[in-house]
C-alpha positions as CSV (number, residue, x, y, z in Angstrom):
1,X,256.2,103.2,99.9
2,X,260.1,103.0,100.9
3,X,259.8,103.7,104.5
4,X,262.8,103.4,106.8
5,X,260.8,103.4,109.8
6,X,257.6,104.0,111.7
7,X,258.1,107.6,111.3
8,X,258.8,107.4,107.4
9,X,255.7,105.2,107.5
10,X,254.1,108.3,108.7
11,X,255.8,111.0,107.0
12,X,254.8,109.6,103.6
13,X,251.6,111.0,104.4
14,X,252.7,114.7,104.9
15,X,252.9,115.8,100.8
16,X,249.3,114.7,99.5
17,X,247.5,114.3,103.2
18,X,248.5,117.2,105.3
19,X,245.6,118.1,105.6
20,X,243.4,115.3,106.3
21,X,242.6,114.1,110.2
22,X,244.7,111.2,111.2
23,X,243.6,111.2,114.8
24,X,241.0,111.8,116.3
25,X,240.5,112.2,120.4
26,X,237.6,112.2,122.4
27,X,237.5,116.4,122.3
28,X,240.1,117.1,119.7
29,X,241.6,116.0,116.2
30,X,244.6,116.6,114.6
31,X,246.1,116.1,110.8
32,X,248.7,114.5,109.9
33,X,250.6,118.1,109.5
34,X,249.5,119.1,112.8
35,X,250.6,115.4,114.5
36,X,253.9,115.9,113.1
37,X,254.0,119.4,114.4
38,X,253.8,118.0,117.9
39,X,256.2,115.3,117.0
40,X,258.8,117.5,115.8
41,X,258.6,119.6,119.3
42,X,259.1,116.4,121.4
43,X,261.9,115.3,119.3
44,X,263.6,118.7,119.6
45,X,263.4,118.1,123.6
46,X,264.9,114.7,123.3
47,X,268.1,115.4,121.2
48,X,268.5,118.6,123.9
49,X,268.4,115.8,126.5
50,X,271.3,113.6,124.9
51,X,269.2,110.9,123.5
52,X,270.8,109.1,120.7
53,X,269.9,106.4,118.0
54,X,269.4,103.0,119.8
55,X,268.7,104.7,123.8
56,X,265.6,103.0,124.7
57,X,262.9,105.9,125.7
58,X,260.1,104.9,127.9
59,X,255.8,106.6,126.9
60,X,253.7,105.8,129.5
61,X,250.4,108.2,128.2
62,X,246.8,107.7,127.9
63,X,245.7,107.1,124.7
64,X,245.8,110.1,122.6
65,X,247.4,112.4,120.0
66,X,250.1,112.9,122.5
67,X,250.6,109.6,122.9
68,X,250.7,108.8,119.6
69,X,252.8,112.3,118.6
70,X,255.2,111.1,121.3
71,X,256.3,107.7,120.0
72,X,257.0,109.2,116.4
73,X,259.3,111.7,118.0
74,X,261.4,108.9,119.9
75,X,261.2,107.4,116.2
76,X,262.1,110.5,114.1
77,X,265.5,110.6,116.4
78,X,266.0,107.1,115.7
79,X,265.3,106.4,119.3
80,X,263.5,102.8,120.5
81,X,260.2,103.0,121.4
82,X,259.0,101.3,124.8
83,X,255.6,101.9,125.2
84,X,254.1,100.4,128.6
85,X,250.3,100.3,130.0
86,X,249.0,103.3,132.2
87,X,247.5,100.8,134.5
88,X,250.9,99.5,135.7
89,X,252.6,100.7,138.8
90,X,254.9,103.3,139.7
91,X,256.8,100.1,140.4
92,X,256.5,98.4,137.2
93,X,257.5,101.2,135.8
94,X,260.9,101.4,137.5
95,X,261.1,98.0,136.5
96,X,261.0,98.2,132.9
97,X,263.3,101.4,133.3
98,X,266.1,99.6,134.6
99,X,265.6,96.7,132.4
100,X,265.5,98.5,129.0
101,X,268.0,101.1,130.3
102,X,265.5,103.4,129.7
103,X,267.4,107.1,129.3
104,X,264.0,109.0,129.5
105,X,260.1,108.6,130.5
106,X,257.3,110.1,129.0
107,X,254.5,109.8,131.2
108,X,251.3,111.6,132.9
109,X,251.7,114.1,135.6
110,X,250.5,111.9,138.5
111,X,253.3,109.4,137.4
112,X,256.2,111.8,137.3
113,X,255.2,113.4,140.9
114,X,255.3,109.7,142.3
115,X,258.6,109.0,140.8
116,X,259.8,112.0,142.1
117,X,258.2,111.8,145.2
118,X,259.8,108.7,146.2
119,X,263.1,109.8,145.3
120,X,263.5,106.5,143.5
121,X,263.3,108.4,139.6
122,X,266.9,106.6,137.7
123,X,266.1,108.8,134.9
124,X,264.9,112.0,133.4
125,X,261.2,112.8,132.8
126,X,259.0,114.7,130.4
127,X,255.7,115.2,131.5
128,X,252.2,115.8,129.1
129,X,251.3,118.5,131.0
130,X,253.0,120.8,133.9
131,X,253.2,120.2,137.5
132,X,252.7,123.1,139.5
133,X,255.0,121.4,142.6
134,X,257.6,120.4,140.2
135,X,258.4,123.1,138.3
136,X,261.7,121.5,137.1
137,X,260.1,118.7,135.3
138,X,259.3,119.7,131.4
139,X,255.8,119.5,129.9
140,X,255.1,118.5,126.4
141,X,252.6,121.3,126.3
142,X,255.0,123.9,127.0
143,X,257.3,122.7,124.8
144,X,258.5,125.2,121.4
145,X,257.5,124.7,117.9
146,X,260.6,122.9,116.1
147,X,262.0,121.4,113.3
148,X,263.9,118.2,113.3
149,X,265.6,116.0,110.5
150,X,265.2,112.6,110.4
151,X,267.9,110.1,111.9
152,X,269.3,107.6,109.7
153,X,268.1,103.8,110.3
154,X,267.8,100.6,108.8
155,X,265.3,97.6,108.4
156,X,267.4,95.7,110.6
157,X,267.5,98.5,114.0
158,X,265.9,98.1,116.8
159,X,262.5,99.9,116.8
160,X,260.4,99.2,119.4
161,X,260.6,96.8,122.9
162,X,256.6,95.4,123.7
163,X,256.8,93.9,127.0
164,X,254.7,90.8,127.2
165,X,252.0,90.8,130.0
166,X,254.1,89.0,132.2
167,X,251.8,85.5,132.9
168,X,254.7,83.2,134.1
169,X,256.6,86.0,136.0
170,X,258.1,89.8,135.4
171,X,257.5,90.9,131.6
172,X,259.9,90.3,128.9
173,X,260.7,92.7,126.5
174,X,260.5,91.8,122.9
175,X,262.3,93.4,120.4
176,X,260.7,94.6,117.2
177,X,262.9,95.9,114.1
178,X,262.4,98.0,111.6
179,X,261.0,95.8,109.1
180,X,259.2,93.7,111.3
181,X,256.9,96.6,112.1
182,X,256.7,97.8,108.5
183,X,256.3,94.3,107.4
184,X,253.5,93.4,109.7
185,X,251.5,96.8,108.3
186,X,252.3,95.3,104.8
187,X,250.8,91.9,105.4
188,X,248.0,92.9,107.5
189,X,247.0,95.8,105.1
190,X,246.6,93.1,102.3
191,X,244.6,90.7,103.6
192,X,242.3,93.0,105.6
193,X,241.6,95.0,102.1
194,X,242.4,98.5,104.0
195,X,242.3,101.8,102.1
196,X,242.8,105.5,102.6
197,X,239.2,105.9,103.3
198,X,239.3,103.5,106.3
199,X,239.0,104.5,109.9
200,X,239.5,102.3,112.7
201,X,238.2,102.5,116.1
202,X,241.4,102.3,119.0
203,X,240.2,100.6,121.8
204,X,243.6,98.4,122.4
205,X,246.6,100.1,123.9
206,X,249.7,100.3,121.6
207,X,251.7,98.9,124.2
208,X,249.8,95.9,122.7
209,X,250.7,94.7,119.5
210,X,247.4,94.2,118.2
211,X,247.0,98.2,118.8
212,X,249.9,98.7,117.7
213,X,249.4,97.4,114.4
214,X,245.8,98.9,114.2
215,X,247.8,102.5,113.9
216,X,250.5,101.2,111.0
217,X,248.2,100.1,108.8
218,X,246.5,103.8,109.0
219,X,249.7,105.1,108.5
220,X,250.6,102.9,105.4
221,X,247.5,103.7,103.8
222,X,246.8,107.1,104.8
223,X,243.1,106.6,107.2
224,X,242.4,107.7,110.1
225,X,242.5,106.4,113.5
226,X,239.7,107.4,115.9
227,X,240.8,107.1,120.2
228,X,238.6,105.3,122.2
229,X,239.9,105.3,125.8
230,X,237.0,104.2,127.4
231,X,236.1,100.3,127.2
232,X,232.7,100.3,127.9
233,X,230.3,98.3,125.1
234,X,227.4,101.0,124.7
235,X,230.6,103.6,124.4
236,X,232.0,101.7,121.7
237,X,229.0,101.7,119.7
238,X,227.8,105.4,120.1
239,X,231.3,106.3,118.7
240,X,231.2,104.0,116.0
241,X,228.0,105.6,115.1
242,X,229.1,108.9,115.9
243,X,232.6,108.9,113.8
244,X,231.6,106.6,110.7
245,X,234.4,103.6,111.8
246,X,234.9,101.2,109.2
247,X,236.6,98.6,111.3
248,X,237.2,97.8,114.6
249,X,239.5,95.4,116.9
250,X,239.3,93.6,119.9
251,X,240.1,90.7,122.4
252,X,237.3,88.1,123.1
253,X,236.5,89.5,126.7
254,X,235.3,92.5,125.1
255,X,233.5,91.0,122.1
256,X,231.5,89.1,124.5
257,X,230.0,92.5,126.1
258,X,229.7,94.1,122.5
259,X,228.0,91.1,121.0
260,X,225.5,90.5,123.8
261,X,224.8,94.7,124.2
262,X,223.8,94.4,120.4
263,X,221.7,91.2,120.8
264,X,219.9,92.8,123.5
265,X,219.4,96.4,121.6
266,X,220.4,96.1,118.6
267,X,221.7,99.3,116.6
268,X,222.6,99.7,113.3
269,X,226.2,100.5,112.1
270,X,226.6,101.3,108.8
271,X,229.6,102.7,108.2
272,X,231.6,99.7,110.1
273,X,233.2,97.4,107.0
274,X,234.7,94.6,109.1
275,X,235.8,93.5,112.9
276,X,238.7,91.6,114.1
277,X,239.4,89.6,116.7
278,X,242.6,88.2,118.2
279,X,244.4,87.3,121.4
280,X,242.3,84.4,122.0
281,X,238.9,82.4,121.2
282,X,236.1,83.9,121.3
283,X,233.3,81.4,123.1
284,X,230.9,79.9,120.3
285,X,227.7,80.9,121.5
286,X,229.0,84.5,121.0
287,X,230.6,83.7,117.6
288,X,227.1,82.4,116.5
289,X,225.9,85.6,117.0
290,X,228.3,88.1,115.4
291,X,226.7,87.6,112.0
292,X,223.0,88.5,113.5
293,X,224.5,91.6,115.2
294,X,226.8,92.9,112.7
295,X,225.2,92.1,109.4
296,X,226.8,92.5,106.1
297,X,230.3,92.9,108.1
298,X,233.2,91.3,107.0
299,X,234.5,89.1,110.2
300,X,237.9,88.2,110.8
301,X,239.5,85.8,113.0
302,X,242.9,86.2,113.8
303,X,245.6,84.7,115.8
304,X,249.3,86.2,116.7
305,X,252.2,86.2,119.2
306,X,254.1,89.4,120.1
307,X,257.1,87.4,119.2
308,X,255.9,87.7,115.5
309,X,253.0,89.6,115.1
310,X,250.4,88.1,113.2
311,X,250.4,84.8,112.1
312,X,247.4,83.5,110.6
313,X,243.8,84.1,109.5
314,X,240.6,83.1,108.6
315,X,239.0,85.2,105.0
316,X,235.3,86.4,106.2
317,X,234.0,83.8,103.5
318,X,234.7,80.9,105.4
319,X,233.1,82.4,108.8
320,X,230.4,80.7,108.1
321,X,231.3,77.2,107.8
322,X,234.6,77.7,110.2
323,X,233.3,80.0,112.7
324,X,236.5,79.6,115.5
325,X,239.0,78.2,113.1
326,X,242.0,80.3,113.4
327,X,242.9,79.9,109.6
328,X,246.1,79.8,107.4
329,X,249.5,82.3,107.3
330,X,249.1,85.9,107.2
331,X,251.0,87.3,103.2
332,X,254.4,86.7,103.6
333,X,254.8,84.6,106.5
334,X,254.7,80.4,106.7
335,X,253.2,78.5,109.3
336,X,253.9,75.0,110.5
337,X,252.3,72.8,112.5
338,X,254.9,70.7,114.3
339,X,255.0,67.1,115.8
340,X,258.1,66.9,118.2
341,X,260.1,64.3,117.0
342,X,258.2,63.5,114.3
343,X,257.7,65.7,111.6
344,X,255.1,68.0,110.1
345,X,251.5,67.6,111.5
346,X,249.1,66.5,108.7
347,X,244.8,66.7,108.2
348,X,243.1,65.4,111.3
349,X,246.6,65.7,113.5
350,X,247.9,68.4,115.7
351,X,250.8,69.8,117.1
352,X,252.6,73.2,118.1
353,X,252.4,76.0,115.9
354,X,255.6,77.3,115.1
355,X,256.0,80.5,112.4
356,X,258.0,81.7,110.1
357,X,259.5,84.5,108.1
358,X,260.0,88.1,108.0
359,X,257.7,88.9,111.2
360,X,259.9,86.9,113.5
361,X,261.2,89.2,116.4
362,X,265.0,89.8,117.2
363,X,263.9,87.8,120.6
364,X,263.9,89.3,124.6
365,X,265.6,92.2,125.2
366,X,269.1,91.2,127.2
367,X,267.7,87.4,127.8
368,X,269.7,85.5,125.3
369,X,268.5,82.0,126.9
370,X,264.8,83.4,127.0
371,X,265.6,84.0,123.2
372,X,267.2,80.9,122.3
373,X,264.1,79.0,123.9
374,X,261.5,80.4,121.6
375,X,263.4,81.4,118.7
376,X,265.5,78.4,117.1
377,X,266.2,76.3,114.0
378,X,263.1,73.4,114.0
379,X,264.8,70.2,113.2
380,X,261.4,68.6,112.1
381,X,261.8,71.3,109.1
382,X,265.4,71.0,108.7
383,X,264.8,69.3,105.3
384,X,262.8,72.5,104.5
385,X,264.6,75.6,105.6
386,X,267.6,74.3,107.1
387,X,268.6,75.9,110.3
388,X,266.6,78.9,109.4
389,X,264.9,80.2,113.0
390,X,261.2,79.7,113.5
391,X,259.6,81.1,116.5
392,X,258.0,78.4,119.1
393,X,254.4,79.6,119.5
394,X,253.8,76.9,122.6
395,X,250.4,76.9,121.2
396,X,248.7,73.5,120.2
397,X,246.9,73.5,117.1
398,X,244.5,71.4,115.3
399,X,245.2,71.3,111.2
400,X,241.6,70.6,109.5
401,X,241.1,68.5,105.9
402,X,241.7,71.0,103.8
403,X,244.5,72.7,105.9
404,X,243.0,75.6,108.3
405,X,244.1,75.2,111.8
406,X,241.8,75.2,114.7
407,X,243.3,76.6,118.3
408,X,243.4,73.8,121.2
409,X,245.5,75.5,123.7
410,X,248.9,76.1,125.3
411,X,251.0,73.5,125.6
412,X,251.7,74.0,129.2
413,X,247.9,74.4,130.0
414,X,246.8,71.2,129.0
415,X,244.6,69.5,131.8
416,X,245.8,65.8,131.9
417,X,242.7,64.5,133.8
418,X,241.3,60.8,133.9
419,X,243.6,60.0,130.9
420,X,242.6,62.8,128.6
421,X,244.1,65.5,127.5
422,X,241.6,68.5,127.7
423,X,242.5,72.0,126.8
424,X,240.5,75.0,129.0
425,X,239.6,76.7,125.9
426,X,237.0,73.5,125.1
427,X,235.6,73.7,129.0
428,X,235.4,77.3,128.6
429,X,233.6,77.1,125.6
430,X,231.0,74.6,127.1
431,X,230.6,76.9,130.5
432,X,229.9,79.6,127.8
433,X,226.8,78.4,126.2
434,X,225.2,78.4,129.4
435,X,225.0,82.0,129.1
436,X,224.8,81.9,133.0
437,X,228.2,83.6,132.8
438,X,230.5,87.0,131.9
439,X,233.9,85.7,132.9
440,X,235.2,81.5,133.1
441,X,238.7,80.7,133.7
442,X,239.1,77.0,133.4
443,X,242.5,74.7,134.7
444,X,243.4,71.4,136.4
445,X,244.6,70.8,140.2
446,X,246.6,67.9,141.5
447,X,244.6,65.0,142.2
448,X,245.9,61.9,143.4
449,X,243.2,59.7,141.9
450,X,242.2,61.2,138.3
451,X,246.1,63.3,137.7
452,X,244.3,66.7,137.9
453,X,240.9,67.7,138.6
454,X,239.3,70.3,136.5
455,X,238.3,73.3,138.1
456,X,236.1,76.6,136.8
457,X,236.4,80.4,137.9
458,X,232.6,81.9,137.0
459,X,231.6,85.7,137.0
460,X,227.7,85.1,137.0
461,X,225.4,87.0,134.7
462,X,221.9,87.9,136.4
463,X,220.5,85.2,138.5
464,X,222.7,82.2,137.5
465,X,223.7,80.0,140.7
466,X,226.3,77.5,141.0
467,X,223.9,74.6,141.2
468,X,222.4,75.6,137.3
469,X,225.3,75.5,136.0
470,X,226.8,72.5,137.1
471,X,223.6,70.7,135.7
472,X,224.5,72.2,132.5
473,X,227.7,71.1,132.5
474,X,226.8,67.5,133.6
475,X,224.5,67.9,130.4
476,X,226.7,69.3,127.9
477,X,230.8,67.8,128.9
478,X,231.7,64.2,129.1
479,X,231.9,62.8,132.3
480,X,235.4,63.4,132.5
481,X,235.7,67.1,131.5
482,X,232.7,68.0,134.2
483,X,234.4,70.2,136.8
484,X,235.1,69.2,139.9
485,X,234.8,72.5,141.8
486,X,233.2,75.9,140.6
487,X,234.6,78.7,142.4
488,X,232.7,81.5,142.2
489,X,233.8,85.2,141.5
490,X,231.8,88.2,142.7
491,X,232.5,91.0,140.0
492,X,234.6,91.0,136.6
493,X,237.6,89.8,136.4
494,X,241.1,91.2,136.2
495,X,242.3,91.8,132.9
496,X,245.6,92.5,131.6
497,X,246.7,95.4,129.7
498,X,245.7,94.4,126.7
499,X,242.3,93.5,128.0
500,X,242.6,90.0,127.8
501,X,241.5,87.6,131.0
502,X,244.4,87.8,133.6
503,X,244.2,84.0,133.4
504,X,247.3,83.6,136.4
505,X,245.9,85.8,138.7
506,X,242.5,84.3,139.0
507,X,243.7,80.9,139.2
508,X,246.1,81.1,141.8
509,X,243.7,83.4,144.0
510,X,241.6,80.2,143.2
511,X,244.2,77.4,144.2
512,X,245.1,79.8,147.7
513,X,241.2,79.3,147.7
514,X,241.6,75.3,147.6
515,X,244.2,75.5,151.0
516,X,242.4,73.6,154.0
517,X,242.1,77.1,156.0
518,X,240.5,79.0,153.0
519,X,236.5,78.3,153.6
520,X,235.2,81.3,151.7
521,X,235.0,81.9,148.0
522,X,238.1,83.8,146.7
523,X,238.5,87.1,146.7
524,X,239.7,89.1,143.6
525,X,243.2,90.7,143.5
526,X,245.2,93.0,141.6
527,X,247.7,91.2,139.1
528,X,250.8,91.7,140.0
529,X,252.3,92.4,136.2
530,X,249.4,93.3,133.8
């Protein structure tokens, strides 16, 4: 297949699969024929409105047809895509507006009223459905059957913006070409074995790059892609069940509620082919469990970066003897394991994981020093690739004897307590197999005396109390590693976007928590940038 772009990626589907369902909503389905009928209408409205190659349109939609219909019309006009969470703010939103320079939105109704509203709206809106009150805004639904040529583009044009959750401060916006997209489909369609009679099960967002991959692959291959918009365990299994999936993604938060739902009732699945996991480790005592729950299912653990989309993995054959290693490169990308200052990391060593090759991202929109941080020659591989750029993961890594790498944690995260280094993951891990808990944050605190202290955030499962689990811990850590304080959280925990653990919030509503004039446990709050 020779396409240009993520609409060519779709539209090589239109002359043999018209016909077929490529999407499939909650209470509706659509074929490819019927998604590019939709598309073409948007992309009629946006070259009426003056957009152009290279203009940066916002999509701010629930996950749907529309959605999906939507961010092939701002590619079929040669248009970047920047595709941001419904969960964020009507002040996020302006945000990553003025930002991008964002020369439209596409959003829900409830969104363009408050934009409008406020009188705060830099830029014109298309809404998915009409507003009574604002008659002047345009609705996708009432939008006129079209028919639009293609733009011209090449592998090296801007495609898409993803802006990163935001953990250390306001998102950045990273900028995806081209081929990086249609590469990432390439590599990921290999190794994962995916075929025209595959159909995955959307739970992530494709403001996400996980999600957004999920839907490439489909189009590269010609399956189907079935919308799950709510993220509730039994949900996910009745649909799964109900629509024949044959794979399905997800983050470790909510592996832990799928895994432990099916070890509690367990329900067979046997249309589902494999599972993936990224974004982070899922705890051992669930891992141990995945083969029981999902048998004859091809497992895959997987680890990426938005600023190069997949990096590595771990072939379901080796699940059983390296459950939680993180594996080798993806097809077509390398991976090195980097000692600063010294050289390549070898078997038993570790060292940040740095990644190379056609994946790597053009960088942060507009933040050339941002850029220059993470994405830069490697001059402990200068006598390999020269001053070829590699992207800085700022992830440690552990490279095993025969050469698969084993997560340790971020680099910055690192608790430097009693003269160990100990990453969170490990703690976390350990707190897990209690199975006293749903949610565990771990990180370190300033302490005179040991450097930093090691403290836990806990969501409880059932009756588990504080006291329990510290006596597991005390049984199960080294001295050292055994935290210091448990603070104790009262319902689930914020997540980001993506679904993953909003790891910043909770810990500093834990250290306000810590001040002298803070007595009771800590109260949850909304994350600032999802």
């Amino acid at each position: 297949m020779n396409a240009a772009n993520l609409y060519g990626l779709f539209s090589a589907n239109l002359p043999d699969r018209s016909e077929k369902v490529f999407l499939f909503d909650p209470f509706d389905e659509a074929t490819f024929a019927q998604v590019a009928g939709r598309a073409d209408c948007i992309a009629a409205y946006l070259l009426t409105t003056g957009i152009r190659p290279r203009d940066r349109v916002l999509i701010q939609l629930r996950k749907s047809i529309g959605e999906v219909a939507a961010m092939l019309a701002v590619a079929k006009v040669g248009a970047v895509v920047v595709n941001i969470s419904t969960t964020w703010t009507r002040e996020q939103v302006e945000f990553v507006a003025a930002d991008c320079g964002a020369k439209l939105l596409v959003t829900e109704p409830s969104m363009a009223r408050s934009l409008v509203d406020q009188g705060t709206n830099p830029h014109r809106l298309l809404a998915s459905a009409r507003l009574a009150d604002h008659p002047e805004i345009a609705a996708i639904a009432n939008l006129p059957a079209a028919r639009v040529a293609g733009a011209e583009c090449g592998p090296s044009d801007l495609a898409a913006i993803i802006y990163t959750s935001g953990s250390t401060g306001k998102p950045k916006g990273v900028m995806l070409t081209n081929a990086n997209i249609l590469e990432g489909a390439r590599s990921v369609t290999e190794y994962l074995g995916l075929t025209g009679n595959d159909r995955l099960l959307s739970v992530l967002p494709y403001s996400f790059d996980y999600g957004l991959n999920q839907l490439t692959t489909m189009m590269l291959v010609g399956g189907s892609v079935v919308h799950q918009p709510v993220v509730m365990a039994s949900e996910i299994v009745r649909v799964i069940r109900q629509r024949n999936v044959t794979g399905f993604a997800a983050v470790p938060p909510l592996w832990i509620q799928v895994v432990r739902l099916l070890a509690a009732i367990p329900v067979s699945l046997p249309s589902l082919r494999y599972v993936t996991n990224s974004g982070g480790k899922i705890p051992l005592n669930i891992l141990e469990q995945m083969p029981h729950v999902f048998p004859g299912v091809r497992i895959f653990l997987m680890y990426g970066l938005t600023e190069a989309f997949r990096s590595t993995y771990l072939p379901p054959e080796q699940f059983a003897a390296k459950a939680g290693s993180i594996g080798r490169a993806i097809p077509g990308a390398d991976i090195f394991v980097i000692k600063h200052g010294e050289g390549v990391a070898g078997p038993g060593e570790q060292g940040e994981l740095v990644h190379r090759g056609p994946l790597v991202s053009q960088g942060y929109w507009n933040q050339p020093e941002a850029t220059a941080a993470k994405i830069r020659p490697c001059p402990e591989l200068r006598h390999l690739i020269g001053d070829e750029h590699v992207v800085y993961s700022g992830d440690i890594v552990r490279v095993d004897e025969d050469g698969d790498l084993w997560f340790v944690g971020r680099n910055d995260a690192l608790i430097k307590t009693s003269g160990y280094r100990v990453s969170p993951d490990e703690i976390e891990d350990f707190v897990h197999r209690s199975g006293m808990v749903t949610d565990v944050v771990a990180f370190g605190v300033e302490d005179e005396i040991l450097g930093q202290s090691v403290q836990v955030a806990v969501t409880f499962l059932g009756e588990a109390e504080h006291d329990m689990l510290l006596a597991h811990c005390r049984k199960v850590m080294p001295p050292y590693m055994v935290p210091r304080r448990i603070h104790i959280w009262p319902e689930a925990m914020p997540r980001t976007a993506s679904g993953k653990l909003a790891r910043p919030d909770v810990i500093q509503s834990c250290e306000i928590a810590l001040a002298p004039s803070r007595l009771k446990p800590p109260t949850p709050r909304i994350p600032s940038w999802p």
